[in-house]
Each structure stands twice: as structure tokens, then as C-alpha cells.
N, C-alpha and C positions, 0 to 999 in steps of 0.2 A: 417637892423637888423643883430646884430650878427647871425651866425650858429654853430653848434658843434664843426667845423676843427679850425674856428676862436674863439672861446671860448677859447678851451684847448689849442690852439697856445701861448694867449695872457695871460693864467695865472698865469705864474709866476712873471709880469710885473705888472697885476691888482692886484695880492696878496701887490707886493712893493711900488703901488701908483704910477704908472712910466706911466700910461696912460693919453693921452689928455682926458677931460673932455667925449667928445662926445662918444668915444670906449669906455672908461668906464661905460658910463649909458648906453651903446648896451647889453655890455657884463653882467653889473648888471641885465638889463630885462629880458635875455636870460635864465641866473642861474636862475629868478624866475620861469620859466616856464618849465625850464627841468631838471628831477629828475637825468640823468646820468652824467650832465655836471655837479649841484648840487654836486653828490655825489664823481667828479675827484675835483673839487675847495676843499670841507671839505677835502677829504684826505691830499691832496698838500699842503693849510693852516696847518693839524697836522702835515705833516713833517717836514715845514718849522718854528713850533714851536720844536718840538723837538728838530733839530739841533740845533736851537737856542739856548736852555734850556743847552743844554750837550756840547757846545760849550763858553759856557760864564760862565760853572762854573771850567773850566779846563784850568790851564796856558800853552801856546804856546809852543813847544817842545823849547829847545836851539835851536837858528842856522836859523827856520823855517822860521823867516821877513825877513831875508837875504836872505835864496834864493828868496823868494816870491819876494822882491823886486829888484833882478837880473832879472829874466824874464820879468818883467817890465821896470826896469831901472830908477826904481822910488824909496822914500822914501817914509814909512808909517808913522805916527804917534800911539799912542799908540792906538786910537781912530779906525785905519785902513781906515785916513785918506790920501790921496795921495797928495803929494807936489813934488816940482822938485827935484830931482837927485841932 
């Protein structure tokens, strides 16, 4: 069964769906039963909508996907899909 440390570890991952099946339904039974790990998941979900909200209504500085995709070494697509170099 998940615990506390492993809950808010794994949240940003469970928010994205990035969890095997099994950690996920630990971590879903967890949040039902504890009101502060509850209340770190709704926060992180609001923030991770916000960003999102104020981040997709605003065009990307000039310049910004190039460097972005210098540190990686990658090409993005417009989607901020990664493909090769």
C-alpha cells in the first residue's frame, strides 16, 4: 500500500498518467483515505492546470525552441514533440 513519502513522491507522474497500473490504484486508494495527501494531489492538479491555462494562451518568446532545443540537442515540433537533431 502506498504511504505519504510515496504518494507526494509519485504525484507529479500520477497527475500525468506515467504510472504502471498497479502504483497507480496504491496511490488512488491512498488519496481516498488521507485527507493531507488529498489536499497536496488537488493543490498540484490546480497548478498543474493553471500552468497549463496561461501557458497555451501565450506565444513562445522568439528564439525560446532553439535554445530549448540546444540543451537537448533535439528538434521540437510545433506540438513540443521531440524528433532527431
Amino acid at each position: 500500500m502506498a504511504n505519504c513519502n510515496e504518494t507526494i513522491r509519485e504525484l507529479d507522474a500520477f497527475l500525468d498518467g506515467e504510472l504502471p497500473d498497479d502504483v497507480r490504484d496504491h496511490i488512488h486508494l491512498h488519496l481516498d483515505s488521507c485527507m493531507d495527501c488529498l489536499q497536496a494531489f488537488d493543490f498540484q492538479a490546480e497548478l498543474k492546470l493553471a500552468i497549463r491555462r496561461k501557458c497555451s494562451t501565450e506565444e513562445m518568446p522568439a528564439g525560446l525552441l532553439g535554445r530549448i532545443e540546444m540543451c537537448f540537442n533535439t528538434d521540437l515540433d510545433e506540438d513540443g514533440i521531440i524528433g532527431p537533431a
